[in-house]
VOSELUM-945518 format. One record per residue: residue in one letter; x, y, z of N, C-alpha, C, O, CB in turn. Coordinates in steps of 0.05 Angstrom, whole numbers, padded with zeros to 5 digits, always signed. Glycine has a CB too. Layout:
// VOSELUM-945518
aXYZXYZXYZXYZXYZ ...
// end
This chain:
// VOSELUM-945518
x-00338+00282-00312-00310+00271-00312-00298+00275-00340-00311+00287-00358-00310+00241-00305 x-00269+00265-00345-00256+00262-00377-00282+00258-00394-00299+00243-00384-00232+00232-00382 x-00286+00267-00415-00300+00261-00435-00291+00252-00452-00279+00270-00464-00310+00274-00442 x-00290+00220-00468-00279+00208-00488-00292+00209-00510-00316+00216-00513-00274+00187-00483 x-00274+00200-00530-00282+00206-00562-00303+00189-00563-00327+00194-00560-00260+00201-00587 x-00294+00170-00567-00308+00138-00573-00300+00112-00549-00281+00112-00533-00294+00126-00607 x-00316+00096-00552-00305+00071-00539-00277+00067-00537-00264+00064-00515-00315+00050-00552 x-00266+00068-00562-00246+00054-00576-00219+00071-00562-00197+00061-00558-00250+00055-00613 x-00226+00097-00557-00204+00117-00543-00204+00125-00520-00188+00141-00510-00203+00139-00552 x-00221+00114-00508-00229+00111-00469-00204+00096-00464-00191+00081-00479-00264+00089-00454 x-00199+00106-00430-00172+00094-00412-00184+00063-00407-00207+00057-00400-00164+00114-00376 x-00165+00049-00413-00175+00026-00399-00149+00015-00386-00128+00013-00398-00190+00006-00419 x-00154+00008-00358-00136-00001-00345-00123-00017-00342-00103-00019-00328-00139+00000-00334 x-00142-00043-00368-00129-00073-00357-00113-00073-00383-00104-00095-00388-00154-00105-00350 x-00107-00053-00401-00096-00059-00430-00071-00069-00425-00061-00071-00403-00093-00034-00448 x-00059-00079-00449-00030-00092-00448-00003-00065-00441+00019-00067-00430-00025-00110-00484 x-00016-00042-00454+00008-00013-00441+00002-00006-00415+00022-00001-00401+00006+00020-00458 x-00025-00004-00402-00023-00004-00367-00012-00029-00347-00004-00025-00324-00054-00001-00357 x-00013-00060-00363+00000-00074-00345+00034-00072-00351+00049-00080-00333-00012-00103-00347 x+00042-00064-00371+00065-00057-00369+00080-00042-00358+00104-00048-00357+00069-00055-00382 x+00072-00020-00346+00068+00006-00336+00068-00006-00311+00087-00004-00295+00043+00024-00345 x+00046-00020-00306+00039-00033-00274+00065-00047-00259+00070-00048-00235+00014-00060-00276 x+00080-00056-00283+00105-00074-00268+00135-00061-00265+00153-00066-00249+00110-00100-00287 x+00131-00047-00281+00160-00024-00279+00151-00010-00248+00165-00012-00228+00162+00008-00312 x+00123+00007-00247+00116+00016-00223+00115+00000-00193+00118+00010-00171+00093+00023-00229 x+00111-00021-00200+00127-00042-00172+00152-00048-00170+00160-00055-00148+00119-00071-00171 x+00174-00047-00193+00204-00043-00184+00210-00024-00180+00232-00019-00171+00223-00049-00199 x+00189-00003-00185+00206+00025-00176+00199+00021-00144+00218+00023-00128+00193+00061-00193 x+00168+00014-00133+00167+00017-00114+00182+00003-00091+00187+00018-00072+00148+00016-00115 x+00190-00018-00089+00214-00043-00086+00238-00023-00079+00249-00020-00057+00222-00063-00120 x+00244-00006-00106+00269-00008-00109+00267+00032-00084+00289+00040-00077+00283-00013-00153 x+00254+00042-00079+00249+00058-00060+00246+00055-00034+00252+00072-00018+00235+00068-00066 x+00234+00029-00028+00231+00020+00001+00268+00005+00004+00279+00007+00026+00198-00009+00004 x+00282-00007-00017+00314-00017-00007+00330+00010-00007+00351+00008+00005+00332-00042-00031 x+00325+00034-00017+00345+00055-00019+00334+00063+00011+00350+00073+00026+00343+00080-00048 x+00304+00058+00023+00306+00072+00050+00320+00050+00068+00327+00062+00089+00274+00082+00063 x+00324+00032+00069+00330+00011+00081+00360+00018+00093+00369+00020+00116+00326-00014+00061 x+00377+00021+00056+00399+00031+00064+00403+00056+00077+00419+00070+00065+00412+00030+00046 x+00392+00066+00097+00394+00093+00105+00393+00090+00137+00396+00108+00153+00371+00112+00091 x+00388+00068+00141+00369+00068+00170+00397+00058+00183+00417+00046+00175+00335+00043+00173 x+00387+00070+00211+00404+00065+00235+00387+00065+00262+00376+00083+00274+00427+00087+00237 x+00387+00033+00266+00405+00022+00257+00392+00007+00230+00371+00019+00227+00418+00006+00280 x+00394-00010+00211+00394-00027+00195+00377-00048+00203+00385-00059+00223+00418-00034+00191 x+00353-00058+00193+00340-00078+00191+00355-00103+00183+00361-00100+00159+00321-00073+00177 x+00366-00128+00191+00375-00152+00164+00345-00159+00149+00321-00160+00155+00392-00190+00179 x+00365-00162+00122+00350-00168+00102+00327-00179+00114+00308-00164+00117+00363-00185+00084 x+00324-00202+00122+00302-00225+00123+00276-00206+00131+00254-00204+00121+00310-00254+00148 x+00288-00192+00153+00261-00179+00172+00255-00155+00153+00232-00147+00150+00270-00165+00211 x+00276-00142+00139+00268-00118+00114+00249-00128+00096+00228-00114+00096+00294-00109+00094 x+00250-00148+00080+00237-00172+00061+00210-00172+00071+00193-00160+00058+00252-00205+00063 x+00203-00185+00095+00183-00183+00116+00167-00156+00115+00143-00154+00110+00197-00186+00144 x+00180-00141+00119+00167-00115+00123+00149-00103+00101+00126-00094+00102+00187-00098+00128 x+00170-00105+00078+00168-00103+00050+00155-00120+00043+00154-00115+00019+00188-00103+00037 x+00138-00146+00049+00118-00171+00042+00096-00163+00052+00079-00167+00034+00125-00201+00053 x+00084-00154+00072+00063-00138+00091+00055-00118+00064+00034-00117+00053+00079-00119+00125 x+00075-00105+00060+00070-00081+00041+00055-00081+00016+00036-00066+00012+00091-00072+00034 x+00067-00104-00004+00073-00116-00016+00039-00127-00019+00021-00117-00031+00097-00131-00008 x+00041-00146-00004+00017-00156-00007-00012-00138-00003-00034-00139-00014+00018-00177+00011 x-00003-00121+00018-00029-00099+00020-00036-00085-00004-00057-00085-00015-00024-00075+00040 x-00016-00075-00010-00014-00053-00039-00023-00077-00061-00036-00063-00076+00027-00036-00049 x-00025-00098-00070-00033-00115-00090-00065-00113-00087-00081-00108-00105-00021-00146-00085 x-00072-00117-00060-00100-00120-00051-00108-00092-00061-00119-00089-00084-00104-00127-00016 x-00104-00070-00044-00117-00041-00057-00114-00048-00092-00132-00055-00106-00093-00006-00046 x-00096-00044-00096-00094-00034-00132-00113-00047-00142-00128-00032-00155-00067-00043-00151 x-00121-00084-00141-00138-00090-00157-00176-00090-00146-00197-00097-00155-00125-00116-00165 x-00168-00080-00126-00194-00067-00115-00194-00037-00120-00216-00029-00111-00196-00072-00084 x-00184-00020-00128-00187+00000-00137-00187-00001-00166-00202+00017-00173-00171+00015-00128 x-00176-00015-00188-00186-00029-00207-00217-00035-00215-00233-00030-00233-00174-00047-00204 x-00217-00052-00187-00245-00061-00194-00267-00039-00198-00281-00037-00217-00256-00079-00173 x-00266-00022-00174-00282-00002-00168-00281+00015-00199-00301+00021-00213-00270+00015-00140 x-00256+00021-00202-00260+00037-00228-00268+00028-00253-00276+00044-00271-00240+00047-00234 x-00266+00005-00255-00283-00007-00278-00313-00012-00272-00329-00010-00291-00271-00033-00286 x-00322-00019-00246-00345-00010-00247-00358+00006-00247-00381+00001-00255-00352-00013-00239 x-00351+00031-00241-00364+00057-00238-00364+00058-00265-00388+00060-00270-00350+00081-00221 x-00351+00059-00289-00347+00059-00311-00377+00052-00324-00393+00067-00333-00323+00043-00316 x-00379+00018-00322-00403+00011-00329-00427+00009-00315-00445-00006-00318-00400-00006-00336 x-00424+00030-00297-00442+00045-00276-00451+00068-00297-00475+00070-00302-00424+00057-00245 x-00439+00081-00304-00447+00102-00317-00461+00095-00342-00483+00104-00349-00426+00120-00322 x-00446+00076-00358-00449+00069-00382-00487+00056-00389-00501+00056-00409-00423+00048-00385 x-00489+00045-00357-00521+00033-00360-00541+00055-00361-00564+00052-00370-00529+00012-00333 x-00527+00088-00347-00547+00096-00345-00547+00113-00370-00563+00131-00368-00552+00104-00319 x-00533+00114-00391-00520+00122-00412-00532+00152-00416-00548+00164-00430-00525+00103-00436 x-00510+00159-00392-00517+00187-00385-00492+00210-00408-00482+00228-00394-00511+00191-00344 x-00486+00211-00426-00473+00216-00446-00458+00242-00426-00434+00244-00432-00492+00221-00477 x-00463+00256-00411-00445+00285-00389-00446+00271-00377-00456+00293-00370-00453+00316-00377 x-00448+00248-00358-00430+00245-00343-00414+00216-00337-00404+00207-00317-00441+00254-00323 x-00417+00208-00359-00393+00184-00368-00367+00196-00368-00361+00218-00378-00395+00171-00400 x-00350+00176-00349-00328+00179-00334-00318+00152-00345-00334+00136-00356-00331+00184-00301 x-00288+00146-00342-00267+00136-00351-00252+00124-00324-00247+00136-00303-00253+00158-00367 x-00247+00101-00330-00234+00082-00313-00204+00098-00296-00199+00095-00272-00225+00056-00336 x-00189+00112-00313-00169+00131-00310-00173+00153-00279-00160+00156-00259-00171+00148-00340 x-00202+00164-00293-00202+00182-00270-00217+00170-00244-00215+00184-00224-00217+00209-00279 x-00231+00146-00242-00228+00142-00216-00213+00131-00199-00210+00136-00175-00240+00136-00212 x-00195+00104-00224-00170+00095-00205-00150+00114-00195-00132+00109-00180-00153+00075-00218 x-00156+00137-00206-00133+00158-00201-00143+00173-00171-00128+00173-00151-00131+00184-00231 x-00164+00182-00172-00185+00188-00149-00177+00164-00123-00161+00173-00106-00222+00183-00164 x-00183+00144-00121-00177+00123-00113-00152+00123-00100-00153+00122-00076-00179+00109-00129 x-00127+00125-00113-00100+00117-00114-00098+00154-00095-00087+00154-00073-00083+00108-00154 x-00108+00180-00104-00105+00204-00085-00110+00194-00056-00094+00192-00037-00127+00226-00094 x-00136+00188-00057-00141+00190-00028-00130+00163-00008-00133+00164+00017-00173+00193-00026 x-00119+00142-00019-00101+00123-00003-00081+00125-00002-00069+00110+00014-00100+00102-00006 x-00066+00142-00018-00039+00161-00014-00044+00185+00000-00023+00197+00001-00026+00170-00040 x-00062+00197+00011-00060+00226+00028-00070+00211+00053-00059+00195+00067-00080+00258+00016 x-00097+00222+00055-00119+00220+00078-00121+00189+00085-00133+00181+00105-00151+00232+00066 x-00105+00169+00064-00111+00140+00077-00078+00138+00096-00068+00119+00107-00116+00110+00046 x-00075+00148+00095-00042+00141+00107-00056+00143+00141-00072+00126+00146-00007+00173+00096 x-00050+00161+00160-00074+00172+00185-00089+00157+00183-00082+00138+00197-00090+00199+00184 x-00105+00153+00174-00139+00131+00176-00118+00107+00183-00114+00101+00207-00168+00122+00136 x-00105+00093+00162-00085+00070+00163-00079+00062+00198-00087+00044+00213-00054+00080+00146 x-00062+00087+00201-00048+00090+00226-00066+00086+00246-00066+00064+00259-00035+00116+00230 x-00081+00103+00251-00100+00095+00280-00113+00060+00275-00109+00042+00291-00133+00122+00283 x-00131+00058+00248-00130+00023+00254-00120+00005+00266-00129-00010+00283-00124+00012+00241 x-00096+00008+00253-00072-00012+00252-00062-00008+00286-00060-00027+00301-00045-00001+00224 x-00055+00020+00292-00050+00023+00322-00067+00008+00338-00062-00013+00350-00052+00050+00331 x-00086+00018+00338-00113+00008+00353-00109-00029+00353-00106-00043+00373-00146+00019+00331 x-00111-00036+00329-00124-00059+00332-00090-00075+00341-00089-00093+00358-00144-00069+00300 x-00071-00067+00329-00051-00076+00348-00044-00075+00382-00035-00092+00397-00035-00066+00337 x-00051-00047+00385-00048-00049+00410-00069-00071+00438-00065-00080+00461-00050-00020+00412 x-00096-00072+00411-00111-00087+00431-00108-00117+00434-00116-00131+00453-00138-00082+00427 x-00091-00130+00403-00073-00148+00412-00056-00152+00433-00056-00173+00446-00063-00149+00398 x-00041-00135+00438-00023-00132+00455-00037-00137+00473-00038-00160+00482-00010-00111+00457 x-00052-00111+00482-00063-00124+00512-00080-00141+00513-00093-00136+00533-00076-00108+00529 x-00089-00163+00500-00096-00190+00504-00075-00205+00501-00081-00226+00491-00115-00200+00488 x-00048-00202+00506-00027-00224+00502-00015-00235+00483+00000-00254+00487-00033-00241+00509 x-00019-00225+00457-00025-00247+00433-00003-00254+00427+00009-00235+00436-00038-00240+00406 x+00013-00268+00419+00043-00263+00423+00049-00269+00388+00038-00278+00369+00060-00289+00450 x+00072-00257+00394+00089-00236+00358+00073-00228+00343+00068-00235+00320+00109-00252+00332 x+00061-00209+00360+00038-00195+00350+00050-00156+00342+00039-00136+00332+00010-00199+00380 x+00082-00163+00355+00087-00135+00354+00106-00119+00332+00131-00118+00333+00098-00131+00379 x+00095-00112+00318+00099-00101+00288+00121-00097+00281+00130-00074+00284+00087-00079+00281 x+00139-00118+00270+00173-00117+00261+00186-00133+00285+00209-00142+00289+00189-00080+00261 x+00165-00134+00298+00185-00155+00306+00181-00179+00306+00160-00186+00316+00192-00153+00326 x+00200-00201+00296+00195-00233+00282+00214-00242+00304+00217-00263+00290+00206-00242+00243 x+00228-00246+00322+00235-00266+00336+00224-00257+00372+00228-00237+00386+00269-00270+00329 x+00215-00275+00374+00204-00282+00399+00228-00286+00421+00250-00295+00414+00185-00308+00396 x+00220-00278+00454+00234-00296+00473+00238-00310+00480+00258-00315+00494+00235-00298+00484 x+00219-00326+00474+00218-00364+00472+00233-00369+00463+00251-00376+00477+00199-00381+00459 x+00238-00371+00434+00253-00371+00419+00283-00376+00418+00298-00395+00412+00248-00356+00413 x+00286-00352+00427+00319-00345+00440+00335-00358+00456+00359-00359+00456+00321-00324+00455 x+00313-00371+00477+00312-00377+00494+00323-00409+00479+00347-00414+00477+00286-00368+00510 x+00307-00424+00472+00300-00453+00470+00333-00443+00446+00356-00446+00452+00259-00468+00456 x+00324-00437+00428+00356-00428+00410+00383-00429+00416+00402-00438+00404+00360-00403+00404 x+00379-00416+00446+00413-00405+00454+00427-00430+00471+00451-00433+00476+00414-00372+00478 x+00392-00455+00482+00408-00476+00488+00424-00493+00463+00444-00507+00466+00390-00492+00503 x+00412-00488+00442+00427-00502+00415+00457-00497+00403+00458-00482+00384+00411-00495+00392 x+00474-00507+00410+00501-00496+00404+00505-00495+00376+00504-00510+00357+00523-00512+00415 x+00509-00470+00381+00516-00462+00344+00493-00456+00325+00496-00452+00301+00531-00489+00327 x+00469-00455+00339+00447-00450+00323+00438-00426+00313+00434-00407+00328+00430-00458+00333 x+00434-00425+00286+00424-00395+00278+00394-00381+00283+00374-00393+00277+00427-00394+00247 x+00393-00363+00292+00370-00355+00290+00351-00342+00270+00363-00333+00250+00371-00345+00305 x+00330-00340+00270+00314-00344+00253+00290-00326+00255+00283-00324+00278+00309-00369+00254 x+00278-00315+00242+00250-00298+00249+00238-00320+00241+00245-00338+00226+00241-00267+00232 x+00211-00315+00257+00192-00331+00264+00162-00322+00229+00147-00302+00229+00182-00321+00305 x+00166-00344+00206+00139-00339+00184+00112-00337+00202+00093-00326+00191+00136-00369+00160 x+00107-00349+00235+00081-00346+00228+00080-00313+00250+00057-00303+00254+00058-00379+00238 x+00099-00302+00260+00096-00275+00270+00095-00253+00245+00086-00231+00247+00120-00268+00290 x+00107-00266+00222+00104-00255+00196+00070-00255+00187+00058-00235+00180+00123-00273+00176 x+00059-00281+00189+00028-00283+00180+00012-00267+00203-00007-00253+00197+00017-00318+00177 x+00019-00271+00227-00001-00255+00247-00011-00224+00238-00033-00216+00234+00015-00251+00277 x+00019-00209+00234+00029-00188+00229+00011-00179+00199+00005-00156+00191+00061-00192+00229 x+00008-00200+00189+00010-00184+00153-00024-00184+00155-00036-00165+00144+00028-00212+00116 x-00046-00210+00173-00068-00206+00178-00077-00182+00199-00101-00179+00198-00074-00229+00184 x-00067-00169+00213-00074-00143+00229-00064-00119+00203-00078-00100+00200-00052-00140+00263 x-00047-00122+00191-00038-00098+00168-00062-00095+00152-00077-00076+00153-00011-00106+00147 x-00064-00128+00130-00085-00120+00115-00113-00111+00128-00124-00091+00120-00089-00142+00099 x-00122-00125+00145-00151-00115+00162-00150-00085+00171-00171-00072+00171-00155-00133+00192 x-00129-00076+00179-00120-00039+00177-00134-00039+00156-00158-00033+00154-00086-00025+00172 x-00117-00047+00135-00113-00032+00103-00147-00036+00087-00155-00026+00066-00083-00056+00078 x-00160-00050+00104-00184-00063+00088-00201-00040+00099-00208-00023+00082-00196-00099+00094 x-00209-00035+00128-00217-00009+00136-00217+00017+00127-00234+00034+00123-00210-00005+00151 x-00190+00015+00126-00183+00049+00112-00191+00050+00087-00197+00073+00080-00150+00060+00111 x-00193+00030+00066-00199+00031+00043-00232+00028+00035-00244+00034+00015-00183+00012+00032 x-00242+00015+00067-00274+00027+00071-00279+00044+00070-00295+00053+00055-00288+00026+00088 x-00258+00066+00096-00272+00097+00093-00266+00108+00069-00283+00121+00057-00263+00120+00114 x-00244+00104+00060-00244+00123+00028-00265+00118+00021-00282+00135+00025-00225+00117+00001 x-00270+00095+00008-00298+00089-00005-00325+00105-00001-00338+00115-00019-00305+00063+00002 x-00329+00105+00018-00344+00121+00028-00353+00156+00027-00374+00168+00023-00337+00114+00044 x-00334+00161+00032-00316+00191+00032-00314+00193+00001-00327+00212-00008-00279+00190+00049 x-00301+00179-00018-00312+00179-00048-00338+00188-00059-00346+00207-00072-00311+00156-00056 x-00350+00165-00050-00382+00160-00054-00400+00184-00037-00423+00187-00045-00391+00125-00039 x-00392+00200-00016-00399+00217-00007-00398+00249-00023-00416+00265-00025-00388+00212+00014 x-00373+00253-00033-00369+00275-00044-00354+00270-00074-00334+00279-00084-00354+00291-00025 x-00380+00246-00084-00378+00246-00118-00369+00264-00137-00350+00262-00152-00399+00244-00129 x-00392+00288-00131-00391+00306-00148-00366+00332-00146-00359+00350-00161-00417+00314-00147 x-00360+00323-00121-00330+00332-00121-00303+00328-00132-00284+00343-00138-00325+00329-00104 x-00308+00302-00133-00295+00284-00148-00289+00279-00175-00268+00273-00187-00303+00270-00142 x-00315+00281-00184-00327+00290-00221-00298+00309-00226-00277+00303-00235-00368+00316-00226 x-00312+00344-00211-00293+00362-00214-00262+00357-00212-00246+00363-00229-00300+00381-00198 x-00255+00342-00186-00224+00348-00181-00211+00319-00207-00186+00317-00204-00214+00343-00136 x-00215+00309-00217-00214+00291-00237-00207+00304-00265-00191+00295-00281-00238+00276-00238 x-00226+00329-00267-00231+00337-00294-00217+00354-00293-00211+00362-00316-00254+00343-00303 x-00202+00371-00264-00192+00397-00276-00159+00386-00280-00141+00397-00294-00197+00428-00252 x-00157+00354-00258-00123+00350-00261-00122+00332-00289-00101+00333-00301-00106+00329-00229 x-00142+00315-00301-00136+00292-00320-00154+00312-00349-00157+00302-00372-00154+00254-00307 x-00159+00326-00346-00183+00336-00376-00175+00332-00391-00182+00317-00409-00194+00362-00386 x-00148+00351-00389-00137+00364-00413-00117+00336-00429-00105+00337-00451-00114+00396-00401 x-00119+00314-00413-00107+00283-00429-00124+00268-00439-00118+00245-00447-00094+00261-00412 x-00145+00277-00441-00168+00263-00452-00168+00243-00479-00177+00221-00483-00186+00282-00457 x-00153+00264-00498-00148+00258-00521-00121+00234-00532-00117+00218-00551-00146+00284-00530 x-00111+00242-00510-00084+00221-00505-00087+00201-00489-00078+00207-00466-00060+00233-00494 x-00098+00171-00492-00102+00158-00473-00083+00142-00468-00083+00127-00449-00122+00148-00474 x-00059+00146-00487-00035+00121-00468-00026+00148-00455-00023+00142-00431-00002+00096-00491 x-00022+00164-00458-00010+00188-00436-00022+00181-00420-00010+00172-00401-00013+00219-00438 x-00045+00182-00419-00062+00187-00398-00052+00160-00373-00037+00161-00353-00099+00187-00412 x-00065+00139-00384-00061+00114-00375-00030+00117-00364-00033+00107-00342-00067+00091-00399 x-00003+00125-00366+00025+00136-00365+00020+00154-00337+00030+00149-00315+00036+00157-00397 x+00006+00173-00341+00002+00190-00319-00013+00180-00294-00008+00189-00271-00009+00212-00328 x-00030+00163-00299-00044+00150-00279-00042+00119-00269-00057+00106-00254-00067+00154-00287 x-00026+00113-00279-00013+00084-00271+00025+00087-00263+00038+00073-00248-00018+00060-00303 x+00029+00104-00274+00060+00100-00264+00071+00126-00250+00081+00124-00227+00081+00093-00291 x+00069+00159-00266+00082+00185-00264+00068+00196-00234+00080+00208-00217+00074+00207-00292 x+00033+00184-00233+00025+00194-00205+00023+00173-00181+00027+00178-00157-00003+00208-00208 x+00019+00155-00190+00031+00126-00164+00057+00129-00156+00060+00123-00133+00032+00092-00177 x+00075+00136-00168+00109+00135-00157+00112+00155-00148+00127+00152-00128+00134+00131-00176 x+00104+00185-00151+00109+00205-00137+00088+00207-00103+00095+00212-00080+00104+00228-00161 x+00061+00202-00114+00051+00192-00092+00056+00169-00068+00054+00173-00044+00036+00189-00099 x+00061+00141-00083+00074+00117-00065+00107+00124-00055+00117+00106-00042+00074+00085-00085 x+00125+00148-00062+00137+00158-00050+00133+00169-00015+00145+00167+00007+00140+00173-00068 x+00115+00178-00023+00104+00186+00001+00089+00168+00017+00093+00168+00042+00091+00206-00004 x+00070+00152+00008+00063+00134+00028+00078+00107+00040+00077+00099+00063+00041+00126+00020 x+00093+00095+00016+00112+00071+00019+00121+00080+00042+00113+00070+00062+00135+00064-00003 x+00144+00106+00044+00157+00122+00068+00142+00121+00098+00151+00109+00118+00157+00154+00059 x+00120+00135+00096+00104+00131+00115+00089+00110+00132+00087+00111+00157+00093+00139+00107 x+00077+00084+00108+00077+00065+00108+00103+00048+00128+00108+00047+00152+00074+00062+00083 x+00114+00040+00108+00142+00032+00123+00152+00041+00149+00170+00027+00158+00163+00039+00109 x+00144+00059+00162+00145+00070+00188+00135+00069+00208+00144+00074+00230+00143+00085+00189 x+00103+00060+00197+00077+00049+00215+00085+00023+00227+00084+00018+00251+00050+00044+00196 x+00093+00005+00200+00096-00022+00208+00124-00030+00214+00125-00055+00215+00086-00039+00186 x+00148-00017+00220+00165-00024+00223+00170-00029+00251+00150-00026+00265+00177-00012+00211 x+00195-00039+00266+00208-00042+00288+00214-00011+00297+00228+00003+00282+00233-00063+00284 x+00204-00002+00319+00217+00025+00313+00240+00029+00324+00238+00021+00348+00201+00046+00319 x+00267+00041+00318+00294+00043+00330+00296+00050+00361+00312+00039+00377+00309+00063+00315 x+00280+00068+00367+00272+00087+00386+00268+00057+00413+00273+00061+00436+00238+00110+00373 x+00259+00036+00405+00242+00022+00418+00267-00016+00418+00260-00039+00426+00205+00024+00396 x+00293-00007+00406+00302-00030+00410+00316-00038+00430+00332-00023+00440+00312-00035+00394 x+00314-00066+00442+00322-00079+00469+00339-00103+00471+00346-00114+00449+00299-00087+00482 x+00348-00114+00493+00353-00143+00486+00324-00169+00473+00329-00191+00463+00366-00152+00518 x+00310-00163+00475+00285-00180+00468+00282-00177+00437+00279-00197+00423+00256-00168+00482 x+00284-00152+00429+00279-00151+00401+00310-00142+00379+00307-00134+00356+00251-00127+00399 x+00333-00144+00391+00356-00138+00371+00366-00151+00354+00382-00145+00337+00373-00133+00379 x+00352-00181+00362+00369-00187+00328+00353-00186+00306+00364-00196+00287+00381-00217+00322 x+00324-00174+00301+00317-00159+00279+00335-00141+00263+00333-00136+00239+00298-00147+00286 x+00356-00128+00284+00378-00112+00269+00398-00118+00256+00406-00141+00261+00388-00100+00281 x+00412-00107+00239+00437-00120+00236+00463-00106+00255+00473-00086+00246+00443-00119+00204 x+00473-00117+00280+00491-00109+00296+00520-00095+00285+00537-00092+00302+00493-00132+00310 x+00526-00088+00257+00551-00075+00253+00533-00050+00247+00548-00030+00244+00574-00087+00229 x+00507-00044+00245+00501-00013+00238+00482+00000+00266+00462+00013+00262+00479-00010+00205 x+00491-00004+00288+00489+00006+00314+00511+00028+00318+00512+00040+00339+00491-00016+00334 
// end
């Protein structure tokens, strides 16, 4: 992997310039899931967008500091066996990490999450169905209420965000795996994209916490957000006021 000078010039992830880095990289990501928001037709309202974006939100918190973890261990994985060639750097595996749950985890994601939703479904489970937060019941007991607003339902929100993360916890098994399988693959594809930053570790840390997460979570946020959303294709009287009715 990267070969560092000294202790003192190794990536470290939890420094005070990577958590800074870390938080600009969640408004950017935020601020990419509301620019797709504004695009859609029809239009999610806010509340159920928020929702959608909280599923997300919370999953992506879970990976990062579990891919964190992993990379700081592997770190002092190496370090015990103080194998001087092949001490590796926190940098290049969260980066490794953060590749393969932005490409090959997106697909893995999908069939999970399908799967294990759909077999909700066919056991009945009710607001079990992904984006969508107001029930028929609901509507129902509601529309006898004069003048009453409706409301998405927080715990079709909690059902929803426990089938997402349990996706997200799977798929982040098989990476693991698939990592741990083709290590020494890994060594290489690490060293030929991060080598040459070796010497620059707030670059480095720059390139691997913010420049390749945002170009990558471009692509999966997108994707993401598509898995778990209401899909347009699929709206009815049962599920329309997830929308907002002037962008029909």
């Amino acid at each position: 992997m990267v070969k560092t000078l000294d202790d003192q010039e190794s990536c470290q992830l939890l420094g005070p310039i990577s958590i800074i880095i870390q938080v600009f990289m969640g408004a950017a990501a935020i601020a990419i899931l509301l620019l797709k928001r504004n695009h859609e037709h029809p239009r999610r309202k806010l509340i159920v967008w928020l929702y959608d974006v909280g599923k997300q939100v919370i999953g992506a918190l879970g990976i990062h500091f579990v891919n964190l973890g992993i990379s700081v261990l592997k770190q002092k994985e190496q370090e015990a066996m103080k194998d001087a060639e092949g001490e590796d750097d926190q940098c290049d595996w969260y980066f490794l990490n953060l590749l393969l749950d932005t490409t090959i985890g997106v697909p893995i994601l999908w069939v999970f999450f399908t799967l294990m939703e759909n077999i909700l479904l066919y056991l009945k489970v009710k607001n079990i169905e992904s984006g969508n937060y107001f029930s028929k019941a609901q509507d129902e007991d509601e529309t006898s209420n004069n003048g009453c607003v409706k409301t998405p339902k927080y715990s079709a929100f909690l059902k929803q965000l426990m089938v997402f993360t349990s996706a997200l916890a799977l798929m982040k098994m098989c990476n693991f795996f698939i990592l741990a399988e083709f290590e020494s693959l890994a060594y290489l594809l690490a060293n030929i994209i991060l080598g040459w930053s070796y010497t620059l570790t707030d670059l480095q840390i720059f390139l691997v916490m913010f420049v390749f997460p945002v170009l990558l979570n471009c692509f999966q946020y997108f994707c993401v957000d598509n898995i778990i959303k209401l899909p347009t294709n699929s709206v009815n009287p049962d599920n329309v006021d997830n929308f907002e009715t002037e962008s029909f």
